[in-house]
C-alpha positions in Angstrom: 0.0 0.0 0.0 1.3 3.2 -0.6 0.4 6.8 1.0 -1.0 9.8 -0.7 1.6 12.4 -0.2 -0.2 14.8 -2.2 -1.1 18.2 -0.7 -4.6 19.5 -1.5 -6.6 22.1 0.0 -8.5 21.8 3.2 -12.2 21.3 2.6 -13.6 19.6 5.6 -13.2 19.1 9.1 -11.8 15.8 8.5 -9.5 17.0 6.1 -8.3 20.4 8.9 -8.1 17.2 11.5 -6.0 14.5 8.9 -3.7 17.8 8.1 -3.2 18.7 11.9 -2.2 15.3 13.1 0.6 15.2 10.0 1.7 18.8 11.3 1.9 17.8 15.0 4.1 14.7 14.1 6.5 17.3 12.8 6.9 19.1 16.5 8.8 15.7 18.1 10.5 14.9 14.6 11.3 18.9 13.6 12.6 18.4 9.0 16.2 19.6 8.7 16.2 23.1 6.8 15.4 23.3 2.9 14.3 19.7 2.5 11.1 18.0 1.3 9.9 17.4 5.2 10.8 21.0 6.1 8.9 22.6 3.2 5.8 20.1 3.6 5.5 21.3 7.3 5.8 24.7 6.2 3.0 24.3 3.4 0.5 22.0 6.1 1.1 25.4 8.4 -0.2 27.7 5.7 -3.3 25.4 4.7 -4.4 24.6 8.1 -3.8 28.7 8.9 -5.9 29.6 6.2 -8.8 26.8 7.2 -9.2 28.3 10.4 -9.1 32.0 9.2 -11.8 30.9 7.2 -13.8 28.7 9.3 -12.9 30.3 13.0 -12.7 33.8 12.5 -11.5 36.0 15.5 -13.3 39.2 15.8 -11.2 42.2 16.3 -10.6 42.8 20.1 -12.7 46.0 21.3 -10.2 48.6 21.8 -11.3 49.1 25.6 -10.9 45.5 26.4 -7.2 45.7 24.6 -6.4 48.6 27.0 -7.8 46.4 29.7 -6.0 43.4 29.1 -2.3 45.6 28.4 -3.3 47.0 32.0 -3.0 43.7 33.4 -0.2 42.7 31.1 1.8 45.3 32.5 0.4 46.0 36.1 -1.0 49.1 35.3 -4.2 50.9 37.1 -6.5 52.9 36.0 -4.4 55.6 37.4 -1.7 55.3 35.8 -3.6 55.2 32.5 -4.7 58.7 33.9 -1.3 60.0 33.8 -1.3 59.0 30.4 -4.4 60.5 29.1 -5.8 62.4 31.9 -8.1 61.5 34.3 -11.8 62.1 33.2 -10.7 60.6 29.9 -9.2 57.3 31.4 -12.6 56.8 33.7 -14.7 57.3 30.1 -12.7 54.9 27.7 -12.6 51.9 30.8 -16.4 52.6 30.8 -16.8 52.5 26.8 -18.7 55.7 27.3 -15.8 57.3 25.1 -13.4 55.8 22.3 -9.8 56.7 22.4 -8.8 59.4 20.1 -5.9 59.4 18.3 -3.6 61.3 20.1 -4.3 59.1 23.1 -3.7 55.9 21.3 -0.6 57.5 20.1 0.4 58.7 23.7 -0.5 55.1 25.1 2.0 53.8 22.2 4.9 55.9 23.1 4.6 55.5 27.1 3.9 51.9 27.4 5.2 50.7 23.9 1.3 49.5 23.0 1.0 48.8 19.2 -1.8 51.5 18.1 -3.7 48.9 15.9 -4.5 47.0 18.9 -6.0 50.5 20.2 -7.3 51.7 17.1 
């Protein structure tokens, strides 16, 4: 009997699942560089990324709960996010009863090294 080598896009669960087992295999037998293997486990990682970016889409974080979770990230309070932005302002964006404006996503960026898109 001989196996199907053949890569093909992922169409089903069953396929996703057949190509995942294959990719773990690789993580306790890692290819050596610029062979066959190594490009195979590189081409399984791109299909099953693209299956699940199709079929598991994450929603794009709400910029208040981004700020929320850097907070904790960093051991931040909601004082110290006053300092950044002022006071009244850091009470109204932890609340969502105001979006951060530019200038505060940009002052966020440069005083805790946030990326803005995560903000934005």
């Amino acid at each position: 009997m001989s196996l199907d080598t053949t890569l093909r896009p992922l169409r089903s669960e069953a396929d996703f699942d057949a190509a995942l087992r294959e990719y773990e295999g690789y993580f306790d037998n890692e290819p050596k560089p610029d062979t066959e293997a190594a490009y195979r486990f590189e081409v399984l990682g791109l299909l099953l990324a693209k299956y699940e970016e199709d079929h598991y889409p994450i929603s794009p974080q709400d910029p208040a709960d981004a700020l929320v979770q850097v907070m904790e990230t960093k051991g931040k309070t909601q004082s110290d996010l006053a300092a950044v932005i002022g006071a009244p302002r850091a009470s109204e964006v932890l609340k969502r009863k105001r979006s951060l404006s530019l200038e505060q996503v940009r002052q966020i960026r440069a005083e805790w090294g946030v990326p803005a898109d995560a903000l934005i």
